[in-house]
C-alpha positions in Angstrom: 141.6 97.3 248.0 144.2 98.6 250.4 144.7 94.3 251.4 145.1 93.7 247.5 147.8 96.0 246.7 149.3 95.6 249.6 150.2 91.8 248.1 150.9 93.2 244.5 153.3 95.6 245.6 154.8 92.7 248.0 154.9 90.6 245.1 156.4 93.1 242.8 159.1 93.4 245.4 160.0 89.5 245.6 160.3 89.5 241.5 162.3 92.2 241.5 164.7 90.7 243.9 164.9 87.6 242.9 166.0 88.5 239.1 168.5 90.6 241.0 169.7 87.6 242.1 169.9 85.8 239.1 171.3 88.7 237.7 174.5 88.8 240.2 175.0 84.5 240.0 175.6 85.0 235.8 177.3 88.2 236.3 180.0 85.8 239.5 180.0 83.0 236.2 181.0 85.3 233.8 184.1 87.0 236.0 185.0 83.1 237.1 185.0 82.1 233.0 187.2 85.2 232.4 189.2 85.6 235.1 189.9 81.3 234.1 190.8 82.1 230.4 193.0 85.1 231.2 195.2 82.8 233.9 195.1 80.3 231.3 196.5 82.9 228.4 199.4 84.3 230.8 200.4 81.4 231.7 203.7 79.4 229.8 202.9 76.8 227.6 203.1 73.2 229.1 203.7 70.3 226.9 201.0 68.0 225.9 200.9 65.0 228.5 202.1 61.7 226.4 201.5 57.8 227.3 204.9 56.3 226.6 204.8 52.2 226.7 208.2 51.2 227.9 208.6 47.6 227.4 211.3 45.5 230.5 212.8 42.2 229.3 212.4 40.2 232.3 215.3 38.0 233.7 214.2 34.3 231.4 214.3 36.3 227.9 217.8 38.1 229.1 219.5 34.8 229.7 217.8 33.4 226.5 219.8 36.0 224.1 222.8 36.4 226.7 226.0 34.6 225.1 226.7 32.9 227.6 223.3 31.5 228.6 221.6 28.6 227.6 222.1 27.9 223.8 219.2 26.0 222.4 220.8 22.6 220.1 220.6 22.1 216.7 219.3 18.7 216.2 220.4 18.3 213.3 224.1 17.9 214.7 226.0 15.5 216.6 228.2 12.0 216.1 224.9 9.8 216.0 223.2 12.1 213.2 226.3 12.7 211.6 227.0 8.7 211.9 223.3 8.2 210.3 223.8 10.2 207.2 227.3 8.7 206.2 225.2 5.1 207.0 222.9 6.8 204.2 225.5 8.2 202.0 227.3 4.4 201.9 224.4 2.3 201.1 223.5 5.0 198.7 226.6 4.6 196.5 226.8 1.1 197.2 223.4 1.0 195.3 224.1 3.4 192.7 227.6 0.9 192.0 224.6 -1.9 191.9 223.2 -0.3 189.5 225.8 0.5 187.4 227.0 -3.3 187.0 223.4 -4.3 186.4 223.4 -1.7 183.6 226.7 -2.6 181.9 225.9 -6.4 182.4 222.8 -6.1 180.6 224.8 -3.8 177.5 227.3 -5.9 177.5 226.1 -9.7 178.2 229.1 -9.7 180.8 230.2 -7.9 184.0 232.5 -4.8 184.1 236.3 -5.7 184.1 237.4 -3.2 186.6 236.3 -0.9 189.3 237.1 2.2 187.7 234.9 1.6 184.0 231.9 0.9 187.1 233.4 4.8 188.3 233.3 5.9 184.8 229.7 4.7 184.1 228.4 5.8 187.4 229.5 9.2 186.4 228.0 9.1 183.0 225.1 8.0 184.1 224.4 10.2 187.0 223.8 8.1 189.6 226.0 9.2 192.4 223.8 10.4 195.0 223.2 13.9 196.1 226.1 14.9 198.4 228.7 12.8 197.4 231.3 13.6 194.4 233.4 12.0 192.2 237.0 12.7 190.2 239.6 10.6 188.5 241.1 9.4 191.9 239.0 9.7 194.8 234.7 10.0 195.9 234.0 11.9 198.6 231.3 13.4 200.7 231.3 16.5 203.3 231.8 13.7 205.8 233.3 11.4 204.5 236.2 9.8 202.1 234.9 6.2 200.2 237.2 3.4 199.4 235.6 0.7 196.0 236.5 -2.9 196.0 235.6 -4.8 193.0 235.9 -8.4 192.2 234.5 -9.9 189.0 235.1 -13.8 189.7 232.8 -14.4 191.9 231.2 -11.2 191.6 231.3 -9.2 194.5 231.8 -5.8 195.6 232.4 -3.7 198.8 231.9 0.7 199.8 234.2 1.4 203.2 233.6 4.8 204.1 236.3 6.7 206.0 235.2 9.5 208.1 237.0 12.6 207.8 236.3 13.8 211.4 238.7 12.1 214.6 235.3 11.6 216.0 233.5 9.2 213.6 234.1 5.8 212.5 234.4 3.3 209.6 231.9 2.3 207.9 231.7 -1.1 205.6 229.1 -2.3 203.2 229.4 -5.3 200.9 227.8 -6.5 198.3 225.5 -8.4 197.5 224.5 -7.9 201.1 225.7 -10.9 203.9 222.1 -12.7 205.2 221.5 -10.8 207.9 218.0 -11.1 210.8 214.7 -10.2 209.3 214.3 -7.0 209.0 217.8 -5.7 209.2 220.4 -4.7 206.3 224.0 -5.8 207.9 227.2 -4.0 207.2 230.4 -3.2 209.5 231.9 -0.7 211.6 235.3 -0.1 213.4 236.9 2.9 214.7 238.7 5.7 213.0 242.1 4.1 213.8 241.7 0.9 213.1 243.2 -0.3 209.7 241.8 -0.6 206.5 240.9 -4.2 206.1 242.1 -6.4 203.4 240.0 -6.4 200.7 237.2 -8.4 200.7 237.8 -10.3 204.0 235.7 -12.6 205.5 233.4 -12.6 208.2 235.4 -14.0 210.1 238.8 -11.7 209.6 237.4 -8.8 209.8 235.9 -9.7 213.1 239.3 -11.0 214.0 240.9 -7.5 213.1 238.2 -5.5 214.9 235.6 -5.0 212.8 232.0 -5.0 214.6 229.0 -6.7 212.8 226.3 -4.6 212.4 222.5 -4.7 212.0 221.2 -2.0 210.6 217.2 -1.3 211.8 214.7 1.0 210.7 213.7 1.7 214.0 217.3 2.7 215.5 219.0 4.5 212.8 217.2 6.3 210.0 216.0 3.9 207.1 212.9 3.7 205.2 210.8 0.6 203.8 211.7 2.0 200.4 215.8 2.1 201.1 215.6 -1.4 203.0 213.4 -3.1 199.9 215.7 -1.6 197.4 218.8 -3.2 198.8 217.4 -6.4 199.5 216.2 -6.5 195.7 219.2 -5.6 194.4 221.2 -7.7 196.9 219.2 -10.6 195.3 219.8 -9.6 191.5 223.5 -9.1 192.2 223.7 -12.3 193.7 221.7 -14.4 191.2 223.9 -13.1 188.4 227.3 -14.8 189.6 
């Protein structure tokens, strides 16, 4: 008996210490939690941490926007554009002029007497093309200033188109158009100083006075299949009806 409780009371004893022990480690938590939250109250206020993105241009973007970097070209600018819309604007009119002969021709049984009733009906009509304007004296585009040169017997007709810029040059169409290679709508050109030509010159003058003969290809300057068979057809009309 005196072996047995011996153990209890040894066993008692170990129990009793080791809840002491748990005792004290929750009590050591507890003072470490407070002692924490009561640093925490007395001391100031800190403001809340923030992630701020800040973005750098690097050094290609800054010389992009800089003034005086590299400026990126508008392609839609220069003499050879500029040179192929007035090519456009001048076959333009000389086909809306086409036209307008054809029309009065066929109201009339005869062709027009002058160049201004072909102005007057072109007018009526509607057929100058977008861009271009026309008054009492003068028919002009943004880039250029064109010049009519009617002839009833034999019929025939020319467009010269002046370019308002120092840069440009002059640019001749007659009609009906001269035969020209396959393919190709001819017409002339000479520079901005050179004189006006006489009016309806030949070949052969106007080359004499400086005039250059030129071929006009879809694949250089800007024509379409549409533009290039219109011409021709009316070329051929005009011409059959002298």
């Amino acid at each position: 008996m005196n072996r047995t409780e011996s153990k209890l009371g040894l066993f008692s004893t170990i129990k009793q210490s080791v809840v002491r022990t748990q005792n004290a480690g929750l009590l050591v938590v507890v003072c470490v939690v407070g002692i924490y939250g009561f640093v925490r109250i007395l001391m100031p206020q800190s403001e809340t941490a923030q992630v701020r993105f800040v973005e750098t241009r690097g050094l290609e973007s800054e010389k992009e926007s800089s003034p005086t970097g590299p400026q990126t070209e508008d392609p839609f600018s220069g003499l050879e554009y500029d040179s192929a819309v007035r090519l456009r604007e001048t076959s333009a009119l000389g086909m809306a002029i086409s036209l307008s002969v054809l029309s009065l021709n066929a109201q009339n049984g005869r062709l027009p007497e002058n160049v201004d009733r072909i102005i007057r009906h072109v007018n009526a009509a509607r057929l100058l093309p977008p861009g271009i304007q026309s008054n009492s004296a003068t028919i002009t585009s943004e880039r250029s200033r064109f010049h009519i040169v009617y002839r009833r017997e034999p019929f025939s007709f020319e467009v010269l188109a002046v370019p308002k810029s120092d840069l440009g040059s002059q640019l001749l169409f007659r009609f009906p158009l001269p035969q020209s290679e396959p393919n190709t709508v001819l017409y002339f050109e000479a520079l901005r100083d050179r004189p006006v030509p006489a009016a309806l010159s030949t070949v052969e003058q106007l080359s004499a006075s400086g005039w250059r003969i030129r071929h006009w290809r879809g694949d250089v300057s800007s024509i379409t299949s549409a533009t290039y068979d219109s011409l021709k057809e009316q070329s051929d009309y005009l011409r059959n009806t002298r």
